[in-house]
C-alpha positions as CSV (number, residue, x, y, z in Angstrom):
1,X,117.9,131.0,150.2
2,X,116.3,130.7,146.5
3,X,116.4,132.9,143.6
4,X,113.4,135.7,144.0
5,X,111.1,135.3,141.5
6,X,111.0,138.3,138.7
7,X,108.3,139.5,137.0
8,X,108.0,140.6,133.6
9,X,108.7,144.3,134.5
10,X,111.4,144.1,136.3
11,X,112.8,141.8,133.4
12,X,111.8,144.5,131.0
13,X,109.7,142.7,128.7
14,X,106.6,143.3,130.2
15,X,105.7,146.7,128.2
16,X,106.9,145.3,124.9
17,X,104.6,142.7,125.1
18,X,101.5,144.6,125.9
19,X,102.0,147.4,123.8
20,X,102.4,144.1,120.9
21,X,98.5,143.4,122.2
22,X,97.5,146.8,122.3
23,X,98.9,147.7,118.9
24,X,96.7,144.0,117.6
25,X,93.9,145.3,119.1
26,X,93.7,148.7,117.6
27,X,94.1,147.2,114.3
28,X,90.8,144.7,115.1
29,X,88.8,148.1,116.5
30,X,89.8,150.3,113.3
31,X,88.9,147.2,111.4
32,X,85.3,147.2,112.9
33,X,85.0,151.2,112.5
34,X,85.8,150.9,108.7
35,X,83.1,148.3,108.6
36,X,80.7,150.3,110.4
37,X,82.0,153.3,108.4
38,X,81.0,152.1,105.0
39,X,78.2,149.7,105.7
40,X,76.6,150.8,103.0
41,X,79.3,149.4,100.5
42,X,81.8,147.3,101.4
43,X,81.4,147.4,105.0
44,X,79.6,144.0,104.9
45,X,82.2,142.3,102.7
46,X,85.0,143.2,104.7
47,X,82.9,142.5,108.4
48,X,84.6,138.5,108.1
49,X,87.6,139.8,107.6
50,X,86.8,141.8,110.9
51,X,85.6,139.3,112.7
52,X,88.2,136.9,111.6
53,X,91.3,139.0,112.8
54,X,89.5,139.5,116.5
55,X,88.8,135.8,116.8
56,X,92.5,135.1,116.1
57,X,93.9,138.3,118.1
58,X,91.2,137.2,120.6
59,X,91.9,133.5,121.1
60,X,96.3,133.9,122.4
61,X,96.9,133.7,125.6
62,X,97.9,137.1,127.1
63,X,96.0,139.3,124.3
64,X,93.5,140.6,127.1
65,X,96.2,142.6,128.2
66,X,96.0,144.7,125.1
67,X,92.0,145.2,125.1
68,X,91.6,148.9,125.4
69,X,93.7,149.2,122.4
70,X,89.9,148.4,120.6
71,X,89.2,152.5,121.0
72,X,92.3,153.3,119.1
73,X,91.4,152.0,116.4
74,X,88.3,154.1,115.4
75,X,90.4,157.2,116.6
76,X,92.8,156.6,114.0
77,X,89.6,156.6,111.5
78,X,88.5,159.9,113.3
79,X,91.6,161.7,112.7
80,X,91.8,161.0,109.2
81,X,88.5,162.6,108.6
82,X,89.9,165.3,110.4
83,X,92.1,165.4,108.0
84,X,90.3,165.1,104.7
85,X,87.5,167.9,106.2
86,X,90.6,170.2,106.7
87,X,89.0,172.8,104.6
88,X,85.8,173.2,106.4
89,X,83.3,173.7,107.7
90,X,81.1,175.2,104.9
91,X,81.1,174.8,101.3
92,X,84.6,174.1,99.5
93,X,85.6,174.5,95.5
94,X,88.8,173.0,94.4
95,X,90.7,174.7,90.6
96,X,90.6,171.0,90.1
97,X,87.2,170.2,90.7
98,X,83.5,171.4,88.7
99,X,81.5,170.3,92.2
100,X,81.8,171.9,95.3
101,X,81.9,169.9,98.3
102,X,80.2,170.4,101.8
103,X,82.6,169.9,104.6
104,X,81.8,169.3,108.4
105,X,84.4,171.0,110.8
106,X,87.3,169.0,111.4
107,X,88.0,170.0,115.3
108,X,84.7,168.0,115.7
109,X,86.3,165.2,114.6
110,X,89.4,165.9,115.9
111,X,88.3,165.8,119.4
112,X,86.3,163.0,119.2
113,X,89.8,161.2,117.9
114,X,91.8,162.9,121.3
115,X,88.8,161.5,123.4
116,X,89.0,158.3,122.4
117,X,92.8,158.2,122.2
118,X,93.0,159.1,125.7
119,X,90.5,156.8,126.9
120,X,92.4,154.4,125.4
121,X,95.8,155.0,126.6
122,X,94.2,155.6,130.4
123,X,92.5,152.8,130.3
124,X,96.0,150.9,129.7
125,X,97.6,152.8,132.8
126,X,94.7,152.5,135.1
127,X,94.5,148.9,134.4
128,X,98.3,148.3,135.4
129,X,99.3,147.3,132.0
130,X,101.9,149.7,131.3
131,X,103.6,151.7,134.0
132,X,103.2,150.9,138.0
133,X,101.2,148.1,139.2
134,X,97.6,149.1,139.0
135,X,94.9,148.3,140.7
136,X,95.1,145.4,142.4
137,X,92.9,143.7,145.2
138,X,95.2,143.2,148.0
139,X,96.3,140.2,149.7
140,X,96.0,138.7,153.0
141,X,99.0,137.9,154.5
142,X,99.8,135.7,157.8
């Protein structure tokens, strides 16, 4: 009889691999939200710089498997304005600062950060990336 043949999760390098993808692709998604983000400055000089990292994330074989990691990215950009409207919602005054600010409320933004970070992850378990096997269609046998 011959050696079965293993796949890459029972080998164990499976996950490592995708999460690699997945990881890539978040970077190219948050690179497109910061461009989208601040169109109306720089947004338009960093879009080939955007554009250039998905081409080269999107061009190796085996990057596909990482895809849903695009709606990670802009999640990341979500919390952090979470973050920097931690004070709100309403009008803010710093000691430091003469202006007051206007600040939106931050669980806003927060849960638009936890709905696309779940998306994201579910899309990666549903898929069969990570985990079990996934959907798969199944094969006729003789």
């Amino acid at each position: 009889m011959g050696d079965p043949v293993m796949t890459d999760a029972q080998r164990g390098t499976g996950d490592l691999s995708v999460w690699l993808w997945f990881t890539l692709w978040a970077v190219v998604g948050g690179a497109f939200a910061v461009c989208i983000a601040a169109a109306l400055s720089v947004g338009l000089f960093a879009l080939p710089l955007a554009i250039g990292t998905a081409a080269l994330v999107g061009t190796r074989r085996g990057s596909a498997a990482g895809l849903p990691g695009l709606l990670m990215g802009p999640a990341v950009l979500l919390v952090l304005m979470a973050y920097l409207n931690r004070s709100g919602p309403g009008t803010v005054c710093n000691s430091t600062q003469t202006a007051c600010v206007e600040q939106s409320d931050p669980w806003i933004w927060l849960g638009a950060a936890l709905v696309m970070l779940l998306a994201s992850v579910s899309l990666m378990f549903l898929l069969g990336r990570i985990g079990g096997t996934g959907w798969r269609r199944p094969t006729l046998t003789r």
